[in-house]
Structure formats: structure tokens, C-alpha cells
DODREN-11768 format. One record per residue: residue in one letter; x, y, z of N, C-alpha, C in turn. Coordinates in nm, 2 decimals, padded with zeros to 4 digits. Layout:
BEGIN
 residuo     nx     ny     nz    cax    cay    caz     cx     cy     cz
       a      X      Y      Z      X      Y      Z      X      Y      Z
...
# end
This chain:
BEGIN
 residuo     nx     ny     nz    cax    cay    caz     cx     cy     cz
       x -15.89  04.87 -22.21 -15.77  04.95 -22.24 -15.81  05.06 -22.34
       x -15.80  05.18 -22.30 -15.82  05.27 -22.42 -15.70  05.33 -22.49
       x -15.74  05.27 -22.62 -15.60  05.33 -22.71 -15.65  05.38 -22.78
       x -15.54  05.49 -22.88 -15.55  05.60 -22.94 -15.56  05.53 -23.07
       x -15.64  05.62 -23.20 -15.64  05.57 -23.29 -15.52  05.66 -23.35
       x -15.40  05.60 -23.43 -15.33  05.63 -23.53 -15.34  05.61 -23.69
       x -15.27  05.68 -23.71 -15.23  05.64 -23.88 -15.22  05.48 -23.92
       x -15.26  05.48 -23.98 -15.25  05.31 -24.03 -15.11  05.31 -24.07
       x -15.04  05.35 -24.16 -14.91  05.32 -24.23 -14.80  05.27 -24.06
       x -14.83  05.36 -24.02 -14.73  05.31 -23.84 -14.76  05.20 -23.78
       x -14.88  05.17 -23.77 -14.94  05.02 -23.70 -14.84  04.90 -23.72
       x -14.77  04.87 -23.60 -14.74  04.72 -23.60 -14.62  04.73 -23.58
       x -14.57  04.82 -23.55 -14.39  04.84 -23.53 -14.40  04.94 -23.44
       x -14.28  04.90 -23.37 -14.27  05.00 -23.21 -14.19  05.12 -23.25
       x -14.14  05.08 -23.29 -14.02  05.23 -23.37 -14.14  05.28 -23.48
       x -14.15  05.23 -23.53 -14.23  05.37 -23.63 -14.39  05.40 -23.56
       x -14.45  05.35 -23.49 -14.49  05.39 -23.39 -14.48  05.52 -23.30
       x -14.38  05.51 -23.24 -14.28  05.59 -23.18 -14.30  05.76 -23.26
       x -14.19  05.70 -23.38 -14.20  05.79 -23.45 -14.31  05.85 -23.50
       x -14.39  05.77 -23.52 -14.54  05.89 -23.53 -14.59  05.92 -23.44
       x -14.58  05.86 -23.34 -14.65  05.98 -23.21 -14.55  06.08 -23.12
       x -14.41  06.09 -23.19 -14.36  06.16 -23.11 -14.28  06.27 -23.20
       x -14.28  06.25 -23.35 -14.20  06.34 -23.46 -14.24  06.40 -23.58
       x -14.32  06.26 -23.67 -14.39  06.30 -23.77 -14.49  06.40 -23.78
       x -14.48  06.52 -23.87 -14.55  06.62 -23.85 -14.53  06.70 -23.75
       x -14.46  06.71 -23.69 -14.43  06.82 -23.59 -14.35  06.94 -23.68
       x -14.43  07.04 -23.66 -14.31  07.18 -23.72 -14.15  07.15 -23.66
       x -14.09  07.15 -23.75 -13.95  07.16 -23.70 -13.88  07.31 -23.81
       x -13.82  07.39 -23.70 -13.75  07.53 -23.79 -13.60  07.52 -23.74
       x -13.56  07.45 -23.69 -13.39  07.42 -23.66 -13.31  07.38 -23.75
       x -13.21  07.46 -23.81 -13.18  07.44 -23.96 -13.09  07.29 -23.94
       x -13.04  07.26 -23.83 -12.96  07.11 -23.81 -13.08  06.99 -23.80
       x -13.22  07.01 -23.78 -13.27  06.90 -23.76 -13.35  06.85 -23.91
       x -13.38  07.03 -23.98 -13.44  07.00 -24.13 -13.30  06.95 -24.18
       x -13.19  06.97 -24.16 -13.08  06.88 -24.27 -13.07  06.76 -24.26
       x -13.06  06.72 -24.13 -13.08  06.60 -24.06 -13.20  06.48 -24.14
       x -13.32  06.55 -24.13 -13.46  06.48 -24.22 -13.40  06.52 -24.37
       x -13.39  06.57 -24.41 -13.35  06.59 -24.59 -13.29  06.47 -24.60
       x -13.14  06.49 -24.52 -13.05  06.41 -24.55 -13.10  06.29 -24.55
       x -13.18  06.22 -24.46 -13.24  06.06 -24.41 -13.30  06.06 -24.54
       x -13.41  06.16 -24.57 -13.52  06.12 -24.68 -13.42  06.11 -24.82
       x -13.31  06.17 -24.82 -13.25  06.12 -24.94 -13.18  05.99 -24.95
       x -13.17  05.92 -24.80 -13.09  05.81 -24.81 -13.24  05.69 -24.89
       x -13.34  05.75 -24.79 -13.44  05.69 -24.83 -13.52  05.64 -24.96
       x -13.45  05.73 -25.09 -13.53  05.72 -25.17 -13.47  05.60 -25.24
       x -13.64  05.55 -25.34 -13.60  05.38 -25.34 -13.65  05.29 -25.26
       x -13.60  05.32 -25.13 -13.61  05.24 -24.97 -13.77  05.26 -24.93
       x -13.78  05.18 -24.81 -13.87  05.21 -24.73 -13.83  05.32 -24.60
       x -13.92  05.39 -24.56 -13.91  05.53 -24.43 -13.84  05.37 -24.32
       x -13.89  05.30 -24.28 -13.84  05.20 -24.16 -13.71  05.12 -24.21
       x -13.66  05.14 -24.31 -13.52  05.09 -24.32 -13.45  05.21 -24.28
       x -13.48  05.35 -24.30 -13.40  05.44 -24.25 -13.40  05.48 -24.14
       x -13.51  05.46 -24.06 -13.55  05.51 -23.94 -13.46  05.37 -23.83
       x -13.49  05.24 -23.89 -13.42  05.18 -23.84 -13.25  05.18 -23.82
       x -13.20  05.22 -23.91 -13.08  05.30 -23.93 -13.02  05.43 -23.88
       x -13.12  05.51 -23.85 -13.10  05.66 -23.83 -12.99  05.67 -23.68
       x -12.99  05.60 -23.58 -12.89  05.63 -23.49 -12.75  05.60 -23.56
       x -12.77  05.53 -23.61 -12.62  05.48 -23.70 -12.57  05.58 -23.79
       x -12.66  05.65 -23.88 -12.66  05.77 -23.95 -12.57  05.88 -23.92
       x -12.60  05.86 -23.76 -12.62  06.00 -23.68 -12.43  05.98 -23.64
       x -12.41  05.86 -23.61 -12.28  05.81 -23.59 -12.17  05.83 -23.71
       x -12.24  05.82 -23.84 -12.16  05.78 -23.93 -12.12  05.93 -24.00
       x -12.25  06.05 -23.98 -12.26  06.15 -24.02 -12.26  06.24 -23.95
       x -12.15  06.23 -23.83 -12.13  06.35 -23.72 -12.21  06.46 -23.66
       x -12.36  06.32 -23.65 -12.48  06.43 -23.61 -12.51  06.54 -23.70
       x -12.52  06.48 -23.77 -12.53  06.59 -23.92 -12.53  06.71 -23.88
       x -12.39  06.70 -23.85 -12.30  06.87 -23.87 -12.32  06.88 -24.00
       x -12.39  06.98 -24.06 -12.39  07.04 -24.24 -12.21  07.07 -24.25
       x -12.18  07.15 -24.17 -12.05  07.18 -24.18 -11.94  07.11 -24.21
       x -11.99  07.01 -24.10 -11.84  06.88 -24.12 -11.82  06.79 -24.22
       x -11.97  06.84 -24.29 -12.02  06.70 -24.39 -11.95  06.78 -24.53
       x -12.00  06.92 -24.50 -11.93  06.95 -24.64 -11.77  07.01 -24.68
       x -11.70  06.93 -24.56 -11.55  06.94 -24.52 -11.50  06.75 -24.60
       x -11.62  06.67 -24.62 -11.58  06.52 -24.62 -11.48  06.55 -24.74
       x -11.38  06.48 -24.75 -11.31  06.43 -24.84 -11.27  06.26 -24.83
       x -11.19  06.22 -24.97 -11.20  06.07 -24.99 -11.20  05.99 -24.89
       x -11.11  05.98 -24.80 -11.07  05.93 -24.70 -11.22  05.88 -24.60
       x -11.28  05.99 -24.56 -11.42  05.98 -24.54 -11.55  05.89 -24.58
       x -11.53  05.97 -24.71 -11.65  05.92 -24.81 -11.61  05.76 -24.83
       x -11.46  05.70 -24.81 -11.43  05.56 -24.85 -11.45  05.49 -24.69
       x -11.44  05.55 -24.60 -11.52  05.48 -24.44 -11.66  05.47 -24.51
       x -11.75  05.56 -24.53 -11.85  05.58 -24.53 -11.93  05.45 -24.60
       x -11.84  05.44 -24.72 -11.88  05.31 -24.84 -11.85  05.16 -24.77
       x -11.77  05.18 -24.65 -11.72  05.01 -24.58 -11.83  05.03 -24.48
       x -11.88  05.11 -24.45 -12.00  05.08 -24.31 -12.12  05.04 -24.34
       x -12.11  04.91 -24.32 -12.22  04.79 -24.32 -12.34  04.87 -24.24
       x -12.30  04.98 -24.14 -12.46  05.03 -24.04 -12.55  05.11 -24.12
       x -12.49  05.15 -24.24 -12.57  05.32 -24.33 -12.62  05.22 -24.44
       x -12.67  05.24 -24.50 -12.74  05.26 -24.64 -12.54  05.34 -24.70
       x -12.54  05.22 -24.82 -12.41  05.26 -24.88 -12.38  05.23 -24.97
       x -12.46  05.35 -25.03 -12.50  05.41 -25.18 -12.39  05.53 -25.19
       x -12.29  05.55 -25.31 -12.18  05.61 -25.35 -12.24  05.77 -25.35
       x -12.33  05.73 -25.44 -12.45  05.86 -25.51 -12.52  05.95 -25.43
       x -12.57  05.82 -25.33 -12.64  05.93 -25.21 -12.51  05.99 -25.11
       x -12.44  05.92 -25.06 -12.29  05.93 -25.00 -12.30  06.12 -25.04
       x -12.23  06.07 -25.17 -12.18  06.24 -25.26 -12.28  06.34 -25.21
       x -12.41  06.27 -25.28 -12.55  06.38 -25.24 -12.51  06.44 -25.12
       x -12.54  06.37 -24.98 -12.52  06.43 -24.91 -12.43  06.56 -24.85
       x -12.29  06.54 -24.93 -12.16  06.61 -24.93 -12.24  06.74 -25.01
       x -12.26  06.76 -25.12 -12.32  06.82 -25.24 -12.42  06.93 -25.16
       x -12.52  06.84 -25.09 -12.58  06.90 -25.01 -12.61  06.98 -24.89
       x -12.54  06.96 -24.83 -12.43  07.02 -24.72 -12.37  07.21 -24.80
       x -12.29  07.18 -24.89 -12.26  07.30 -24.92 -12.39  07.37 -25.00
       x -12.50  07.33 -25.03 -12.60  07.41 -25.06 -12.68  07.45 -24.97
       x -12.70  07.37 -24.86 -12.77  07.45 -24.74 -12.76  07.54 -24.66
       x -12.61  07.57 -24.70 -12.53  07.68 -24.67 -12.49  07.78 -24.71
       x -12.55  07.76 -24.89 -12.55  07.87 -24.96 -12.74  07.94 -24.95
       x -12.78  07.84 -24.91 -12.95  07.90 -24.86 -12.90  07.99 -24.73
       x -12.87  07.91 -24.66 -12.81  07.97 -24.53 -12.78  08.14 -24.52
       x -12.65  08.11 -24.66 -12.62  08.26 -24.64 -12.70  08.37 -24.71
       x -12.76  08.34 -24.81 -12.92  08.42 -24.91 -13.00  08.44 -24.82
       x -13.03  08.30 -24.75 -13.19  08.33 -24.65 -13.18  08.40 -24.53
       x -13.07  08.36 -24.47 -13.03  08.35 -24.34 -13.10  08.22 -24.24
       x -13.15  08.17 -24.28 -13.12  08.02 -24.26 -13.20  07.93 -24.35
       x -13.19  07.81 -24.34 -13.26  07.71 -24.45 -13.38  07.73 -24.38
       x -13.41  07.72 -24.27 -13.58  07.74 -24.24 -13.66  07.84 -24.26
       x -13.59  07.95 -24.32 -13.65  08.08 -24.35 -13.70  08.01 -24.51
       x -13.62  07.98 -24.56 -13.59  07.92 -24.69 -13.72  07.88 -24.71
       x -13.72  07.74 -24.67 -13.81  07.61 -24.69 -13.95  07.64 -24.64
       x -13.95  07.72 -24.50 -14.10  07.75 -24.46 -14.16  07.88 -24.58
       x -14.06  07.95 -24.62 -14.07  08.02 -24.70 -14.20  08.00 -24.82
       x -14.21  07.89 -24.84 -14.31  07.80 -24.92 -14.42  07.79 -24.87
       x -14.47  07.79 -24.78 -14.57  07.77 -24.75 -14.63  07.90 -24.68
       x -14.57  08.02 -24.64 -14.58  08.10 -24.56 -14.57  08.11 -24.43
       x -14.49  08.02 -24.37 -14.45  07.97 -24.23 -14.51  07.95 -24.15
       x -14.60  07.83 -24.19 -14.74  07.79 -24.15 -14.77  07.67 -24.25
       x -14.80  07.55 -24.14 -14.83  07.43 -24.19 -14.94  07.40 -24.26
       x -14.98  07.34 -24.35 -15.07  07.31 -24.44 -15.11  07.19 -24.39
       x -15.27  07.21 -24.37 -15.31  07.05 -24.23 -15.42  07.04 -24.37
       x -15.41  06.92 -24.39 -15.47  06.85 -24.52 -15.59  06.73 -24.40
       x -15.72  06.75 -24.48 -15.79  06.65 -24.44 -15.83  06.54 -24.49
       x -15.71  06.40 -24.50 -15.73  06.29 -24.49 -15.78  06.19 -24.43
       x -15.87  06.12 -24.49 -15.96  06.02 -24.38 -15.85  05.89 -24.39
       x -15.76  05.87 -24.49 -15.71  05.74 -24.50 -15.59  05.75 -24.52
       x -15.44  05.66 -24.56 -15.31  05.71 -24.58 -15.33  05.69 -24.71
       x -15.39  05.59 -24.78 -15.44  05.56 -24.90 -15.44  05.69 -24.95
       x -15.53  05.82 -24.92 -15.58  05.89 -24.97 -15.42  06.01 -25.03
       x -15.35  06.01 -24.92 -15.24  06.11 -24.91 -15.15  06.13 -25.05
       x -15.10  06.20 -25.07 -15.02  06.16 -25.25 -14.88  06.17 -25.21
       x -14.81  06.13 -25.31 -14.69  06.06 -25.33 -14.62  06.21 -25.29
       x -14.64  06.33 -25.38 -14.63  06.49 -25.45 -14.73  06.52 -25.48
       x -14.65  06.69 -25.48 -14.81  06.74 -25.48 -14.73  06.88 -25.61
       x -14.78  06.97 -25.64 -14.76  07.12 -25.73 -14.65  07.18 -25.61
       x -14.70  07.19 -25.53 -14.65  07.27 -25.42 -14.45  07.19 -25.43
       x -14.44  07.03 -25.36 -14.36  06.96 -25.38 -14.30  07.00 -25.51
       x -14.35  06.97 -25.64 -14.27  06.98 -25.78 -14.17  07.10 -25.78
       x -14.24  07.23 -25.69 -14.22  07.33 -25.72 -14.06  07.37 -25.63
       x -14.10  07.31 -25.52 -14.00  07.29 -25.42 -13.91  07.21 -25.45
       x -13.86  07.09 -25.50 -13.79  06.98 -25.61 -13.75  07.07 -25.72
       x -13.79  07.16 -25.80 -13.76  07.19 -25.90 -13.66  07.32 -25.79
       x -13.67  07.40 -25.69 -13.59  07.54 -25.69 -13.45  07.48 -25.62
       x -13.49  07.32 -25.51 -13.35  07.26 -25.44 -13.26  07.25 -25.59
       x -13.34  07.16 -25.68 -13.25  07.15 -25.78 -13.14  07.24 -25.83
       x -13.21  07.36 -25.84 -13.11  07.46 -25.97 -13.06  07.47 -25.79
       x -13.06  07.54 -25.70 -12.95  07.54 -25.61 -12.87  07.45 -25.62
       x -12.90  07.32 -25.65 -12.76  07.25 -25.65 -12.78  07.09 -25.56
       x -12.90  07.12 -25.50 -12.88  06.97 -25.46 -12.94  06.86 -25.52
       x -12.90  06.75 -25.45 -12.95  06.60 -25.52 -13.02  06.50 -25.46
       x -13.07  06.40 -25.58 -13.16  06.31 -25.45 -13.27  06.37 -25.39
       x -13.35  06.54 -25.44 -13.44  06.59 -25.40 -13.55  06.61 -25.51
       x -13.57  06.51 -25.51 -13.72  06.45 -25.65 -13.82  06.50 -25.52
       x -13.95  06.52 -25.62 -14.06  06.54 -25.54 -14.12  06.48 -25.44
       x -14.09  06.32 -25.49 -14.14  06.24 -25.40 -14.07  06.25 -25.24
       x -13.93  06.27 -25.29 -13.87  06.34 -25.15 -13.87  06.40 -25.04
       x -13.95  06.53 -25.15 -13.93  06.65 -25.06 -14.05  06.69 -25.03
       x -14.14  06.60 -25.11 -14.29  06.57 -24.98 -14.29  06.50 -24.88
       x -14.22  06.36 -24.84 -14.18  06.36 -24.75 -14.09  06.43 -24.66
       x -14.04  06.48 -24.69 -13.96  06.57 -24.60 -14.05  06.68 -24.55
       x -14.13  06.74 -24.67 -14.23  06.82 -24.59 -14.38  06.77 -24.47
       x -14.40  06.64 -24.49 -14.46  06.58 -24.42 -14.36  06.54 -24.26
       x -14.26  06.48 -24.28 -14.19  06.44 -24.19 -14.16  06.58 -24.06
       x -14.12  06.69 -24.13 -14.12  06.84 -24.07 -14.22  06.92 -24.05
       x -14.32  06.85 -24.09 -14.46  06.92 -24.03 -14.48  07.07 -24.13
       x -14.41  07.06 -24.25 -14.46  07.16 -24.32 -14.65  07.17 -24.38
       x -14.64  07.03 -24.40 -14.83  07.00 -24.41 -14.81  06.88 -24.28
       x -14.93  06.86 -24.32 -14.99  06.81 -24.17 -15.08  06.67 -24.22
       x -15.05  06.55 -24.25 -15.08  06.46 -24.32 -15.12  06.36 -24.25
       x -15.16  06.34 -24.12 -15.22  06.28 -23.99 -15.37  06.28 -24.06
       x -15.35  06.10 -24.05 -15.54  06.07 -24.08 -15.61  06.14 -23.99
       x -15.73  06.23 -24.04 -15.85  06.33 -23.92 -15.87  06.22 -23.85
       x -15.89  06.15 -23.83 -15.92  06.06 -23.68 -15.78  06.03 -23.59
       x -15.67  06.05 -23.62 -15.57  06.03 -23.59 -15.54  06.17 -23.46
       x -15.50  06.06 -23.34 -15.47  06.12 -23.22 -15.38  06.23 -23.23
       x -15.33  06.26 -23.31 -15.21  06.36 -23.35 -15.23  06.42 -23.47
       x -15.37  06.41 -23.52 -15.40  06.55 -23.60 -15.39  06.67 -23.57
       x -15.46  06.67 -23.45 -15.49  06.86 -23.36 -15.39  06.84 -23.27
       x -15.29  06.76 -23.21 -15.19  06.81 -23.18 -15.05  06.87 -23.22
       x -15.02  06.83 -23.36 -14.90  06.87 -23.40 -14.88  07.01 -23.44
       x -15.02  07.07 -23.44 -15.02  07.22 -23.49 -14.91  07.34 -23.41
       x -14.85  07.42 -23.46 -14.81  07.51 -23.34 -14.89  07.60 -23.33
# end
């Protein structure tokens, strides 16, 4: 049987599996799917990526397909469903965050004209393919991350520590963080 070599961190689970060969690191510029990954990576932090990944259809249920729009319409009534649903991660703080964040992605929105202009904006809209032989090797953050954590901040959002928003940059294919022997190094490029 010939199988592909992957990332080590994925091995052994069919869902995160999955998700590495069919998402992680892929350029994404669709301002509903980067809010979509923000928002997860902030439920995330703390957590492990497979508690939320394991969760994320429920997410998607609980947070109206992460409409930015609808999210940053929640009021109490909402946010107090939100806190009784046993399916999400239901954390108060992240809850808010997400609200909080919603109306800042839409103040990038209206500056940038969209959050993807924004966020690729950093990098030059072009992915940064890092050559890692191991996941060992890859870092938590990076200068680049700090810098990007520190500008979400003064805009206003939350829950976007570095360690976040390098995964989010990883997750969205802003760098390219696929071990070099990994079957989806030279594919995820656009």
C-alpha cells in the first residue's frame, strides 16, 4: 500500500487527518472563512486544535455560520443560549471575544476593504513556506506573529495572543508550515 508521508502532529486521528490534508495551510482570502478560523483559534486557546476541530460543526450551529454580521448583533439573550450549550467550548470571555470581534473585523473591513486585504497585508499576499524537517522544529510565534497580535490588539480585538495568531496564520496558509517531506508541502502553494 503506498501511503503518503504527513505531518506527524495529525497521525492517528481521522478528523485531524482530514484536516491536514484537505485545509491546513491552504491560502484562504474569503473574509467569512478567515473569521471563521480566528474565531475557532480563539475558542482554542488554552485547548487543544482537536477539541475544537472536534467541535467546529457545532460552532458553526451555535454561531450562525459565522455570519461576522449576526455575531456582532448578539445580545444577552444570545450570549446566555450560548453559555447553556453543552456542544461549544463555554467560556464567557471567549463567548464576548468573539462578539468584540465581529465588530472589529468590520472596522478592518471598512479601512481595508476587506480583512483579507488586511491580514495578507503582512506578509505581502504571499505565503511564507518555512522549511521544517520536523513539527518539533516549527515555533509556538514568531516577530512577524508578535507584530500581528500586537496591531489586532489596539484595533480592539481579543483572545489574539501571538500564539493565536500564528496559528491562524498557519491554519490559513499565510506561512506554509508542512514538514518538507510532507505530501502537502508543494501542494498548498497558490
Amino acid at each position: 500500500m503506498n501511503t503518503k508521508h504527513k505531518c506527524a502532529w495529525c497521525i492517528g486521528d481521522p478528523l485531524y487527518e482530514t484536516y491536514h490534508d484537505t485545509e491546513w495551510g491552504v491560502p484562504l482570502y474569503d473574509d467569512r472563512k478567515l473569521f471563521e478560523f480566528l474565531t475557532l483559534e480563539t475558542f482554542q486557546a488554552g485547548l487543544s486544535w482537536i477539541t475544537v476541530l472536534r467541535k467546529r460543526d457545532n460552532f458553526r450551529k451555535a454561531f450562525d455560520a459565522f455570519n461576522y454580521k449576526k455575531i456582532a448583533e448578539y445580545e444577552q439573550p444570545k450570549i446566555d443560549a450560548l453559555l447553556q450549550n453543552a456542544d461549544i467550548i463555554r467560556n464567557k470571555l471567549k463567548i464576548n471575544a468573539a462578539i468584540t470581534n465581529a465588530r472589529a473585523f468590520m472596522k478592518i473591513q471598512e479601512d481595508f476593504g476587506s480583512f483579507s486585504t488586511y491580514i495578507w497585508g503582512f506578509v505581502d499576499g504571499k505565503p511564507i513556506k518555512n522549511e521544517f524537517k520536523s513539527h518539533k522544529e516549527i515555533p509556538a510565534n514568531t516577530p512577524l506573529s508578535d507584530t500581528i497580535s500586537k496591531d489586532l490588539k489596539q484595533r480592539g480585538f481579543k483572545f489574539v495572543g501571538t500564539t493565536v495568531v500564528y496559528a491562524h496564520m498557519q491554519a490559513t496558509g499565510m506561512v506554509n508550515d508542512h514538514e518538507i517531506d510532507c505530501f502537502r508541502y508543494h501542494e498548498v502553494q497558490v
